[in-house]
C-alpha positions as a LaTeX table, in Angstrom:
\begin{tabular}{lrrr}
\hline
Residue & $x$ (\AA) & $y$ (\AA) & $z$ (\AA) \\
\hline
Unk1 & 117.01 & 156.75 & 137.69 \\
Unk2 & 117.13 & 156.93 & 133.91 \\
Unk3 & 118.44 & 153.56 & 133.52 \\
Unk4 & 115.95 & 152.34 & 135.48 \\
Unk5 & 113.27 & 154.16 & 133.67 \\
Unk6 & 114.76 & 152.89 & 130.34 \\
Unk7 & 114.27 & 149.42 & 131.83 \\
Unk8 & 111.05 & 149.96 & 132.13 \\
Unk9 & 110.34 & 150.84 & 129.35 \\
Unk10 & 112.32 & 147.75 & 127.66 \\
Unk11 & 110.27 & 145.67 & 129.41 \\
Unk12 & 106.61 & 147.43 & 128.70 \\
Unk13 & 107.75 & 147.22 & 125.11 \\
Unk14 & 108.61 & 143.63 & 125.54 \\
Unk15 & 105.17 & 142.75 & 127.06 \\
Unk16 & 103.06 & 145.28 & 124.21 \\
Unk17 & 104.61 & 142.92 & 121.11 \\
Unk18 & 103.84 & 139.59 & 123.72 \\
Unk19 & 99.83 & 140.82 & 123.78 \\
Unk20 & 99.88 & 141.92 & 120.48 \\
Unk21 & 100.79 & 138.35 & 119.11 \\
Unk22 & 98.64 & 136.53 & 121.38 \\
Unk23 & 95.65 & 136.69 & 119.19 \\
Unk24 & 97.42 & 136.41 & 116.14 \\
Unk25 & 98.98 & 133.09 & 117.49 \\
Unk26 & 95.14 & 132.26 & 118.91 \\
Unk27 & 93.90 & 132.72 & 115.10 \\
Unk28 & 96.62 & 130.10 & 114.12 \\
Unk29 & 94.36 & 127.43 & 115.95 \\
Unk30 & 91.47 & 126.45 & 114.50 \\
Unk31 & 88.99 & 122.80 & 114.39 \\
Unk32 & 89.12 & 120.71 & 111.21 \\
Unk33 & 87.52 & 116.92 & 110.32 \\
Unk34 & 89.39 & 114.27 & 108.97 \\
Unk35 & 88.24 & 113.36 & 105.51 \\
Unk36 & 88.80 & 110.56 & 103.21 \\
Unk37 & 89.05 & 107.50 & 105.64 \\
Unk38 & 91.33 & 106.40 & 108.28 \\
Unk39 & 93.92 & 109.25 & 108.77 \\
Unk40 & 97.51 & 108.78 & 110.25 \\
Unk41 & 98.51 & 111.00 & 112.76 \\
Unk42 & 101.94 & 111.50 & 112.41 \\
Unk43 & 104.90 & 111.68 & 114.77 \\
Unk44 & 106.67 & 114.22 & 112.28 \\
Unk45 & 105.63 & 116.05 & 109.67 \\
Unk46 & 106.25 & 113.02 & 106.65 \\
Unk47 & 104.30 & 110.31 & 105.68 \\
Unk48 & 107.35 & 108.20 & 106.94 \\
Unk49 & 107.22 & 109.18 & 110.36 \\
Unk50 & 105.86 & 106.72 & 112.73 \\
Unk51 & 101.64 & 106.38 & 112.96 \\
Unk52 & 100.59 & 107.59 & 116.45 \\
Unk53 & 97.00 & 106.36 & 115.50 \\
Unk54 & 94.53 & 106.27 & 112.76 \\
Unk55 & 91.04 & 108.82 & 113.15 \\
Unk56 & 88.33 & 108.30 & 110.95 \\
Unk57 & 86.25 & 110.49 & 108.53 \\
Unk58 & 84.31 & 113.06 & 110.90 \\
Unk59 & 86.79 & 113.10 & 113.77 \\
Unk60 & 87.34 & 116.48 & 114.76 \\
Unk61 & 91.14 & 117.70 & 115.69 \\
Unk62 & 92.32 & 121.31 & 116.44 \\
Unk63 & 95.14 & 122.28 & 114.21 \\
Unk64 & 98.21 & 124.41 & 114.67 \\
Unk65 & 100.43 & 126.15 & 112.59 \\
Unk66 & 100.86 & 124.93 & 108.69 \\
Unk67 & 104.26 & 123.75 & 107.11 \\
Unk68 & 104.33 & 122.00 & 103.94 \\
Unk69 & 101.70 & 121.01 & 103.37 \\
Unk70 & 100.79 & 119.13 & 106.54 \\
Unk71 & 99.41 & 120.95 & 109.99 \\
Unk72 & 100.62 & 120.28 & 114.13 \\
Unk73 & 97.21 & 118.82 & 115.59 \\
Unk74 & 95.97 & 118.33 & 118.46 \\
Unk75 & 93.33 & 115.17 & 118.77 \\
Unk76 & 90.24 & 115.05 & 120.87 \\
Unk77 & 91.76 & 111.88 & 122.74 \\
Unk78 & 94.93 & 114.32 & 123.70 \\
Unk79 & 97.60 & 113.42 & 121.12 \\
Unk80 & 99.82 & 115.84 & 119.58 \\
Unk81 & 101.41 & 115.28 & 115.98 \\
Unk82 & 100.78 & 115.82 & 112.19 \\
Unk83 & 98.48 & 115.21 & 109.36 \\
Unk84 & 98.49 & 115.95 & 106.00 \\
Unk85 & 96.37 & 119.32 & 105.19 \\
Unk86 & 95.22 & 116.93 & 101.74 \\
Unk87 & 92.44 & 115.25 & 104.61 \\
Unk88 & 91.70 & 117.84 & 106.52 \\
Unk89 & 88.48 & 119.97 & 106.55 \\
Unk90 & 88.47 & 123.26 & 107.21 \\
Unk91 & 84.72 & 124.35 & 106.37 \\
Unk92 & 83.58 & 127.44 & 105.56 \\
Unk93 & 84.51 & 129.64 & 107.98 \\
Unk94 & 87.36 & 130.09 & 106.89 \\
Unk95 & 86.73 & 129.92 & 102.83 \\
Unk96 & 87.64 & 126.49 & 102.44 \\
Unk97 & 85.47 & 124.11 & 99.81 \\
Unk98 & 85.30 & 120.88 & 99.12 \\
Unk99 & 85.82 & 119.64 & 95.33 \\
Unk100 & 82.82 & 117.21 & 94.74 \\
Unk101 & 82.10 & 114.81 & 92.03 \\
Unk102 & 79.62 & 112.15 & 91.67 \\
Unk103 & 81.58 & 108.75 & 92.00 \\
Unk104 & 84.78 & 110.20 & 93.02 \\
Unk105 & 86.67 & 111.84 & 89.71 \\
Unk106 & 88.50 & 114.96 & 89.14 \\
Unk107 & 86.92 & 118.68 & 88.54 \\
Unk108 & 89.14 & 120.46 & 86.18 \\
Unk109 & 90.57 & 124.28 & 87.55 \\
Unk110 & 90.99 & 126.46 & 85.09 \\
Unk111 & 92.86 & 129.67 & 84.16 \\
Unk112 & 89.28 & 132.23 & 83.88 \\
Unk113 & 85.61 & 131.99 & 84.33 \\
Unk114 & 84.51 & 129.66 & 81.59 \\
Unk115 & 84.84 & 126.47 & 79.50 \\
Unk116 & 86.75 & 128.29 & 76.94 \\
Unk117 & 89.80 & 128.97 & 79.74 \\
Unk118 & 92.53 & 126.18 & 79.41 \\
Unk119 & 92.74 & 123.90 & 82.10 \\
Unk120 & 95.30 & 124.68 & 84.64 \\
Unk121 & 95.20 & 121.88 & 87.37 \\
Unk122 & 93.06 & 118.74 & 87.52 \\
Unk123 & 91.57 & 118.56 & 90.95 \\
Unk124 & 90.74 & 115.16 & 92.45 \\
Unk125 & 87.21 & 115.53 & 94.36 \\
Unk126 & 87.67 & 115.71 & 98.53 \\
Unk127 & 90.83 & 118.35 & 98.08 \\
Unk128 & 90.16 & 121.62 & 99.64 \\
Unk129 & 89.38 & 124.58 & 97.51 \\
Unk130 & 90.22 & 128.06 & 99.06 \\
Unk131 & 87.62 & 130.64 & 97.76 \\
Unk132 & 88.44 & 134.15 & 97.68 \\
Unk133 & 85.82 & 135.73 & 95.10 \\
Unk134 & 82.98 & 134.59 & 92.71 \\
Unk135 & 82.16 & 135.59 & 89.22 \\
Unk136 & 79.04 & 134.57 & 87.58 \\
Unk137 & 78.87 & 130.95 & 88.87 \\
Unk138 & 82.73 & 130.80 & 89.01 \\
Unk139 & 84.60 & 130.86 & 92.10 \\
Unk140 & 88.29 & 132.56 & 92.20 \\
Unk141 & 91.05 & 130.39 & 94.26 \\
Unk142 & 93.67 & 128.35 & 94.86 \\
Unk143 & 94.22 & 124.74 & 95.78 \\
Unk144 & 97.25 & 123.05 & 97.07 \\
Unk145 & 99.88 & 120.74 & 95.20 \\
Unk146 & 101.98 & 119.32 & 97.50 \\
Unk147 & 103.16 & 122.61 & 99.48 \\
Unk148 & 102.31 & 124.99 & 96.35 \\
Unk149 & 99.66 & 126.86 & 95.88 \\
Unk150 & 97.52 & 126.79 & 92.20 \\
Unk151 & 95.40 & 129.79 & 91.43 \\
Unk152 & 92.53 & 129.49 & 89.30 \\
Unk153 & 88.53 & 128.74 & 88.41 \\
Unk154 & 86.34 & 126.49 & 89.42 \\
Unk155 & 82.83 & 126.16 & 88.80 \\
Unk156 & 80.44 & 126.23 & 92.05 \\
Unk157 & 78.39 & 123.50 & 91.08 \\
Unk158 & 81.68 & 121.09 & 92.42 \\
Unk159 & 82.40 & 123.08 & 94.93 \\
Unk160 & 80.25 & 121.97 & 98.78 \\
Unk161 & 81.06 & 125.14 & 101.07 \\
Unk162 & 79.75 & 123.34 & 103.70 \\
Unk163 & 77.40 & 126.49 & 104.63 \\
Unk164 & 73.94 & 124.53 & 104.79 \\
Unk165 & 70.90 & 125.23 & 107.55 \\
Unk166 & 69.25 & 123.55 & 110.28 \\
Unk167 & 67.27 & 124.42 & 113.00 \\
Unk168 & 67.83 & 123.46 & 116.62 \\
Unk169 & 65.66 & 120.96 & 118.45 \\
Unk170 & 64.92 & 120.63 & 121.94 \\
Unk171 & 61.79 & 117.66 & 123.15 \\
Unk172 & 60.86 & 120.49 & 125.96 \\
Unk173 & 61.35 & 123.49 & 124.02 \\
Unk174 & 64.17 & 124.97 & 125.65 \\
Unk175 & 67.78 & 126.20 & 124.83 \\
Unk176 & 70.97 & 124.52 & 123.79 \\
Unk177 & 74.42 & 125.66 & 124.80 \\
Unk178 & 77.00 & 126.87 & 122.29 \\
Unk179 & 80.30 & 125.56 & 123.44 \\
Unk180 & 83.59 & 126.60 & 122.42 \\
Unk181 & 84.63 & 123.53 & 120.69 \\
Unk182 & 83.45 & 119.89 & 119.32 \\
Unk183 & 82.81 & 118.82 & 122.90 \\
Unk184 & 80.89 & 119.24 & 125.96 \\
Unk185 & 83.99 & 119.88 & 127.95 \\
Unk186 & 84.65 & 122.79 & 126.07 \\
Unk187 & 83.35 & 126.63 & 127.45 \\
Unk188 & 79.68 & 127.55 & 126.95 \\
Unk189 & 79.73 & 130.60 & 124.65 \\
Unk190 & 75.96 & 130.89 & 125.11 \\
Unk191 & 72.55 & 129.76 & 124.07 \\
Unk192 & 70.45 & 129.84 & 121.22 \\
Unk193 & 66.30 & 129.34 & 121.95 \\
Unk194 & 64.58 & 125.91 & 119.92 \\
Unk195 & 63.37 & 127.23 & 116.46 \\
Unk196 & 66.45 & 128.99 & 116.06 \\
Unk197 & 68.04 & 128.88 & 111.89 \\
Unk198 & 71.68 & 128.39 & 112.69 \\
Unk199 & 74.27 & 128.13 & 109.54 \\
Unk200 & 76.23 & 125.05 & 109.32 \\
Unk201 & 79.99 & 126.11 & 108.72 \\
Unk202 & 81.70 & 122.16 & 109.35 \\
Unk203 & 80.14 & 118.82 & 110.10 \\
Unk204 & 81.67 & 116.54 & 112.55 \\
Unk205 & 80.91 & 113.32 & 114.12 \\
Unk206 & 78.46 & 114.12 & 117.03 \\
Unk207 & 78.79 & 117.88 & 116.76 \\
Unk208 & 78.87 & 120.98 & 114.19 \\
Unk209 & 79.94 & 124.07 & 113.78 \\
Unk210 & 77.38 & 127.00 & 113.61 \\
Unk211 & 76.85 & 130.34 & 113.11 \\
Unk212 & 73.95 & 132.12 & 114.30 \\
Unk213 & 72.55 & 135.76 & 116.14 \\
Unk214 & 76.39 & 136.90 & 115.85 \\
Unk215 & 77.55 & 133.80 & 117.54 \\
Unk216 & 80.27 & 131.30 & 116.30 \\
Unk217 & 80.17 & 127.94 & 118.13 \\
Unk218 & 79.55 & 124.50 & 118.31 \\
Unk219 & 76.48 & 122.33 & 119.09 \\
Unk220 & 75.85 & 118.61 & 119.23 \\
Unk221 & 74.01 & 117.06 & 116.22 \\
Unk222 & 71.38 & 115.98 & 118.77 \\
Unk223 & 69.89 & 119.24 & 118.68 \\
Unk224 & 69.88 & 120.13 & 115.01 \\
Unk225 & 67.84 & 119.33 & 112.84 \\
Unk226 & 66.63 & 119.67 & 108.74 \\
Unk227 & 63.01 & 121.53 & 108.26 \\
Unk228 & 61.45 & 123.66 & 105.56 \\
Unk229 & 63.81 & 123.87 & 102.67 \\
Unk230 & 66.59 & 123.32 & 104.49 \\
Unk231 & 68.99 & 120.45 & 104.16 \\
Unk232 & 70.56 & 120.00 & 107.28 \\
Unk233 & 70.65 & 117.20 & 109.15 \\
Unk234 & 70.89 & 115.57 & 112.51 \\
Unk235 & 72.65 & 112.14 & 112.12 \\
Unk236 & 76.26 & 114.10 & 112.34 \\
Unk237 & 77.80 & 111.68 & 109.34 \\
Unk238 & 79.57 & 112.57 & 106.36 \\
Unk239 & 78.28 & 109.18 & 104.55 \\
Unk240 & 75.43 & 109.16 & 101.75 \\
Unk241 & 72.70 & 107.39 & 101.07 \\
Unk242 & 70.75 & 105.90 & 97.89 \\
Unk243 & 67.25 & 106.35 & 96.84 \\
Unk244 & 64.60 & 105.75 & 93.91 \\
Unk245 & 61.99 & 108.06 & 92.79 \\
Unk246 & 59.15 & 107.01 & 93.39 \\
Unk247 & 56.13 & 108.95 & 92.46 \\
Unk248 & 52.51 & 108.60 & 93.79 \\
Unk249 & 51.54 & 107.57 & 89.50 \\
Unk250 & 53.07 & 104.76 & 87.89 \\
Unk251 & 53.34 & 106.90 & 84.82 \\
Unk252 & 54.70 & 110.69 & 86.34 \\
Unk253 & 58.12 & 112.01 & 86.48 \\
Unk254 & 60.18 & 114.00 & 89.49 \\
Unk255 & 61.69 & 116.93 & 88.21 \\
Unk256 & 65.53 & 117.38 & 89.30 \\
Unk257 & 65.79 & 120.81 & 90.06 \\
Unk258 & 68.94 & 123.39 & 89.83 \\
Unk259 & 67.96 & 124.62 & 93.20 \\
Unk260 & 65.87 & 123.36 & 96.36 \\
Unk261 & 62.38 & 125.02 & 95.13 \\
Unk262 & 59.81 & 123.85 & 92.45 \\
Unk263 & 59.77 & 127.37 & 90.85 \\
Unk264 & 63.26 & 126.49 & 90.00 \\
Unk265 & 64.42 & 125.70 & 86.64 \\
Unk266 & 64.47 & 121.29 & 86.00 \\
Unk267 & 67.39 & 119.96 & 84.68 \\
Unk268 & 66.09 & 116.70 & 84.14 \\
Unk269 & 63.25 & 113.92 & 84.28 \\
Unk270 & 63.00 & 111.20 & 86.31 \\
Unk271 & 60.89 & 107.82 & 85.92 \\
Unk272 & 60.09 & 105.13 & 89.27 \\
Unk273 & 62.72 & 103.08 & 89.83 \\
Unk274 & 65.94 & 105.66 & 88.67 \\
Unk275 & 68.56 & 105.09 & 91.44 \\
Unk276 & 69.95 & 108.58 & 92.82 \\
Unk277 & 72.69 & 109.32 & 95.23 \\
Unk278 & 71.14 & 111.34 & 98.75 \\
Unk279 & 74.08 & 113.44 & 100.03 \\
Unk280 & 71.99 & 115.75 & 102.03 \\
Unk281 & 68.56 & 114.46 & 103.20 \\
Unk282 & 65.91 & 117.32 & 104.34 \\
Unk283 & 62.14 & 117.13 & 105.17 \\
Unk284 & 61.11 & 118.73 & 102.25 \\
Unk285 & 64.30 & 118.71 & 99.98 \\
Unk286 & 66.95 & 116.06 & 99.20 \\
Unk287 & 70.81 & 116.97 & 97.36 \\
Unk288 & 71.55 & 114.53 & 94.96 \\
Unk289 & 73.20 & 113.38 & 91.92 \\
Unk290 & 71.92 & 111.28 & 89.22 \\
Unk291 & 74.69 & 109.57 & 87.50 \\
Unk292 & 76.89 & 112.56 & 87.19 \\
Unk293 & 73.56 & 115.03 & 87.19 \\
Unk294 & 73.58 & 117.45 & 90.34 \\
Unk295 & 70.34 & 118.83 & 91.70 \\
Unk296 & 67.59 & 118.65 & 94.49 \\
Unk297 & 64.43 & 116.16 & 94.48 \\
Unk298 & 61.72 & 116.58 & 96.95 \\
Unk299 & 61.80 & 114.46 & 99.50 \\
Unk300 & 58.69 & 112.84 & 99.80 \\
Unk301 & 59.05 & 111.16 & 96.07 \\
Unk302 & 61.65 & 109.10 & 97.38 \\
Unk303 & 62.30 & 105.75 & 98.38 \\
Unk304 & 64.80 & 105.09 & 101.05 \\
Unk305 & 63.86 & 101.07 & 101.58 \\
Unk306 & 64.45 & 100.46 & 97.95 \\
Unk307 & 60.29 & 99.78 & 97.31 \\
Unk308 & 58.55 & 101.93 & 94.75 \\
Unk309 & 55.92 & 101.62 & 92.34 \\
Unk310 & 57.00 & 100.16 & 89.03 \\
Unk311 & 56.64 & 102.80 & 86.55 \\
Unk312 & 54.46 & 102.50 & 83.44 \\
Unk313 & 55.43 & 104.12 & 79.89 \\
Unk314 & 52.72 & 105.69 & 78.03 \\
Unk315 & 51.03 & 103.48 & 75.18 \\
Unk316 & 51.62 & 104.72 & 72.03 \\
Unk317 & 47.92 & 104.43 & 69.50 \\
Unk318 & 48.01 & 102.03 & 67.10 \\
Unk319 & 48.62 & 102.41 & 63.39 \\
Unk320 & 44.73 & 103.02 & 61.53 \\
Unk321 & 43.13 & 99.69 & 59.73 \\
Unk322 & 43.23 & 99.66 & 56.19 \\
Unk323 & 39.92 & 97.99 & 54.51 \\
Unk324 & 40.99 & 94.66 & 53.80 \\
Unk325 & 41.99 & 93.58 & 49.92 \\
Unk326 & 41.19 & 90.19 & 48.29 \\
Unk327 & 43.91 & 88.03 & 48.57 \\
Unk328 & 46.56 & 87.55 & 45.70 \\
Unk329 & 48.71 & 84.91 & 45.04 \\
Unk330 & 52.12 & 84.74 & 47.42 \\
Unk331 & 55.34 & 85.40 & 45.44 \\
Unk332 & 58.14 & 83.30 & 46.84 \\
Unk333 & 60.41 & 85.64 & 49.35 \\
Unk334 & 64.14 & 86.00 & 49.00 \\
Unk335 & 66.25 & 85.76 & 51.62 \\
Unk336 & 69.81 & 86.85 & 49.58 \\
Unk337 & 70.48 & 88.86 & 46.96 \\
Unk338 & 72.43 & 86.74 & 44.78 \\
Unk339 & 76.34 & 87.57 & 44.03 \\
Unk340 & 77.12 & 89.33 & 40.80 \\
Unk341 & 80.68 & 89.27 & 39.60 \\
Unk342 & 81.98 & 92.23 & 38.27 \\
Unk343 & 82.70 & 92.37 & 34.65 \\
Unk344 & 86.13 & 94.58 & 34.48 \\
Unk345 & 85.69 & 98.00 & 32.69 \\
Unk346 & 88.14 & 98.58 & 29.73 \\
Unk347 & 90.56 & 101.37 & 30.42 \\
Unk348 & 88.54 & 103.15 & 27.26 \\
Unk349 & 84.66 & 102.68 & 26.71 \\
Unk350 & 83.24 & 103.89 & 24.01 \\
Unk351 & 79.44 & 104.98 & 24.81 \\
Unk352 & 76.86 & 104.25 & 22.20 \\
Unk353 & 74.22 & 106.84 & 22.20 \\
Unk354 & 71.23 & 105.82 & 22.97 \\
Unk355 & 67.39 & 107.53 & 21.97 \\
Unk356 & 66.14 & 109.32 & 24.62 \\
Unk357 & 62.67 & 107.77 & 25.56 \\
Unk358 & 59.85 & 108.49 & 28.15 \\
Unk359 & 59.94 & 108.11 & 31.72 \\
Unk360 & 57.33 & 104.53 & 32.14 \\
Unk361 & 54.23 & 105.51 & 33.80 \\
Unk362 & 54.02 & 105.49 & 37.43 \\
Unk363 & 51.92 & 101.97 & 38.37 \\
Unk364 & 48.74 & 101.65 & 39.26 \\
Unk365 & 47.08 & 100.69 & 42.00 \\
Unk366 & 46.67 & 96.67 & 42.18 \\
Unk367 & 49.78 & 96.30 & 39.84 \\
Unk368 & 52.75 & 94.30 & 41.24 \\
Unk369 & 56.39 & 95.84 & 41.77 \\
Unk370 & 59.59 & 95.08 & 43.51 \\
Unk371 & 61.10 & 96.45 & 46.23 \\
Unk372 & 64.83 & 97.03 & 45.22 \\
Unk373 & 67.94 & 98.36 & 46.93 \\
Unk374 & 68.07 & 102.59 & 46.31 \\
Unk375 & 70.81 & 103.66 & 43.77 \\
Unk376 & 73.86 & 104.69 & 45.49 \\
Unk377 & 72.42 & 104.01 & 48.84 \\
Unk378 & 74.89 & 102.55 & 51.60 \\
Unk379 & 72.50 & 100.31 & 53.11 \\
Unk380 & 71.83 & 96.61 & 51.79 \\
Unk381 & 68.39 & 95.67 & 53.22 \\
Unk382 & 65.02 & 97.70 & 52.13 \\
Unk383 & 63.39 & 99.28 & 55.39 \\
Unk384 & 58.79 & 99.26 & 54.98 \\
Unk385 & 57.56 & 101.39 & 57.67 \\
Unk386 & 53.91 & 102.23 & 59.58 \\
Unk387 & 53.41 & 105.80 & 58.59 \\
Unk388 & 53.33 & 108.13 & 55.38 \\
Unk389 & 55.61 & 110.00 & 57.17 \\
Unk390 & 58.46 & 107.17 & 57.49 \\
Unk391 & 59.10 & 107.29 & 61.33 \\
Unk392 & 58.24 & 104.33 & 62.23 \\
Unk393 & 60.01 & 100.88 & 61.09 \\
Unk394 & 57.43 & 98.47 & 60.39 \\
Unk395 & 60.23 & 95.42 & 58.78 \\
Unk396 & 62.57 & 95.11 & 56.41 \\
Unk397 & 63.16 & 93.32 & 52.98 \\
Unk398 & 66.13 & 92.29 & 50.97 \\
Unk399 & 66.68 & 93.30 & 47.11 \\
Unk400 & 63.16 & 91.74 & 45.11 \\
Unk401 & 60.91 & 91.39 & 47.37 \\
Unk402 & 57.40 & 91.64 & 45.81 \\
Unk403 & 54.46 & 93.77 & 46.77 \\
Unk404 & 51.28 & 95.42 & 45.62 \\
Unk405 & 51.07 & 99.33 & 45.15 \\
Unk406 & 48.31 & 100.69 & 46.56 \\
Unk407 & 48.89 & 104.35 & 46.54 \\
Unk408 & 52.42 & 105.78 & 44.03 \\
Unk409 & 53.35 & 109.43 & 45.77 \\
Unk410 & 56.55 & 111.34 & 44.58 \\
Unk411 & 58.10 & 110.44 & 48.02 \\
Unk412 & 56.37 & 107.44 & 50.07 \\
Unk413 & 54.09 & 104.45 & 48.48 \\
Unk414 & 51.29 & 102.78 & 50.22 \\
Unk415 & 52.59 & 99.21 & 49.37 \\
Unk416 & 50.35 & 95.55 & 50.63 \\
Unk417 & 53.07 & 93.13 & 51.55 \\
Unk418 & 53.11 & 90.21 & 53.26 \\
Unk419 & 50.03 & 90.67 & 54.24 \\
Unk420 & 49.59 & 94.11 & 55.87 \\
Unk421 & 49.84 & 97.75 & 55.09 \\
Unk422 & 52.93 & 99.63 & 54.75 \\
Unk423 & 55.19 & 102.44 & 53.26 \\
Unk424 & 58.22 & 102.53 & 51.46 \\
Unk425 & 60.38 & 105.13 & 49.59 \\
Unk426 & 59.37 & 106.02 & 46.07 \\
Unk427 & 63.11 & 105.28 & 45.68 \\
Unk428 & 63.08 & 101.65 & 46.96 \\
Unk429 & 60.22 & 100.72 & 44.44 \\
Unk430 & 60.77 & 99.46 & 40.22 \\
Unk431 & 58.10 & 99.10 & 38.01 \\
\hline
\end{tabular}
């Protein structure tokens, strides 16, 4: 009787730890996308092992256990084998980022929350970045290098979570099942109503992942859609797009803004015609990068089709009329200073004084001087300009080149030469 009971208990015991690991072992499973192109599904975990077949950026797979570096899948054609964890996605659900950089690169993880921290890992942009807290615009993790683990910072401006919103979309206006996984086949989990804000947690081809009145699931891409200030969209893809501002006024800018909304601060300026790179297209608001510049631009100032009005640069006024002077006789221009040869200097000079005399008057206006190179300037060519204020190059004159003063200042002269109006440096005039 008591070894029987014993038995019993052996065997109750025996089931308990079975039940207990069955969700644990559940968790292990989990959807992922293939990233990065045409992915080999391995027999083995290597990337020697024979190719069972090649899946292509958005194809969803449900992966197993981890080893290495490299994860036991399951496709969603029925194969079993391995692929590298390197080109997998794993969204947000499960605090996975993707490093992003505008034409490809490397994003730089470092060993604290700012610039001044050294630079612990350089992170090529598609790897996976595993968030676990955020400090002031820096987000706390670890990425992986080969098998290894590397702790450190990141900045969230390269980091895409994946988290963005759509809404779902029905033509009647009715509900739209929430399935299990990345397939119709899977089990409806439920419905959400059309209108409904859902969270985006991992795009795949045909279908995401969403999050939305306490319900995890997946829905097909047919029924989501971008609207308001959101920046989800419908099409399912992972691929970008390019675009040109183009504003309603050949002579306006578009803002690029740190954040979808137009109270939000601009980072830059944007004439027609500037190419930018779409990543996420909305209704109202678009992601993009300019060059290497991250931001949002409305949507409707773009130009998908590559047409957009040619911009046109504000006119600049032109410099005031002078009354005209009589003519004087021309002066024949130089074109080259001519070559001096230096006469060596003794190793001992002996200096003559000489009697200190007067500094010559300063000329007149109507008297003739020459332009001359500045003493112990660097440059070899004399530079006349528009403006008293010497902002604006007008031309420019080699050594004795002749002119009229019309005005002697401390700093600038009003000089007549060759022709026209112009100023010069006090120090750029003999006389």
């Amino acid at each position: 009787m008591v070894k029987n009971m014993r038995k019993t208990w052996v065997r109750a015991a025996a089931l308990l730890a079975v039940l207990t690991l069955l969700p644990a072992l559940a968790l292990a499973d989990r959807f992922a996308v293939v990233k990065g192109g045409r992915l080999n599904l391995r027999q083995y975990p290597s990337t020697s092992s024979y190719s069972l077949g090649k899946y292509a950026t958005g194809s969803w797979i449900l992966a197993g256990a981890e080893q290495n570096g490299w994860y036991s899948v399951k496709t969603m054609d029925g194969k079993r084998g391995y692929m590298s964890g390197k080109y997998l996605n794993f969204g947000a659900y499960n605090g996975g980022a993707t490093v992003k950089y505008a034409n490809g690169g490397y994003v730089n993880l470092r060993s604290g929350p700012s610039l001044n921290y050294c630079v612990v890992m350089r992170v090529t942009s598609g790897s996976t970045f595993y968030q676990q807290s955020n400090y002031d615009g820096w987000c706390y993790g670890y990425v992986y290098s080969g098998s290894t683990p590397v702790y450190g910072y990141m900045y969230e401006t390269f980091l895409d979570s994946g988290v963005t919103t759509a809404t779902v979309t029905t033509r009647n206006g009715g509900r739209v099942n929430v399935r299990s996984g990345p397939s119709s086949s899977y089990s409806r989990l439920g419905s959400l109503a059309t209108g409904t804000q859902v969270s985006v947690l991992l795009k795949g081809n045909g279908w995401y992942m969403i999050s939305a009145n306490g319900m995890e699931g997946f829905m097909s891409t047919r029924y989501l859609s971008g609207t308001g200030d959101t920046i989800g969209t419908n099409t399912g893809g992972t691929s970008s797009l390019t675009a040109w501002v183009n504003n309603p006024r050949s002579t306006q800018v578009l803002n690029l803004r740190e954040t979808p909304s137009q109270s939000a601060r601009s980072i830059g300026q944007y004439r027609n015609g500037t190419r930018v790179k779409v990543v996420s297209r909305g209704s109202t608001w678009c992601e993009v990068y300019v060059g290497t510049r991250h931001g949002y631009m409305m949507t409707r100032y773009l130009s998908f089709d590559g047409n957009y009005i040619p911009p046109t640069y504000p006119s600049y006024t032109s410099v005031p009329s002078y009354p005209s002077y009589p003519s004087y006789p021309s002066y024949p221009m130089y074109t080259s200073v001519p070559a001096i040869t230096p006469t060596p200097t003794p190793l001992v000079q002996y200096i003559t004084p000489v009697p200190q005399t007067s500094e010559p008057a300063a000329p007149k206006a109507g008297e003739t001087v020459t332009l001359a190179i500045a003493a112990g300037g660097s440059s070899n060519i004399i530079t006349v300009y528009h403006d008293a204020a010497m902002t604006q190059a007008k031309a420019y004159y080699a050594h004795g080149k002749q002119a009229m003063m019309l005005k002697y200042d401390t700093d600038a002269c009003m000089i007549y030469v060759d022709g026209g109006v112009a100023y010069v440096s006090t120090w750029n005039v003999n006389y």
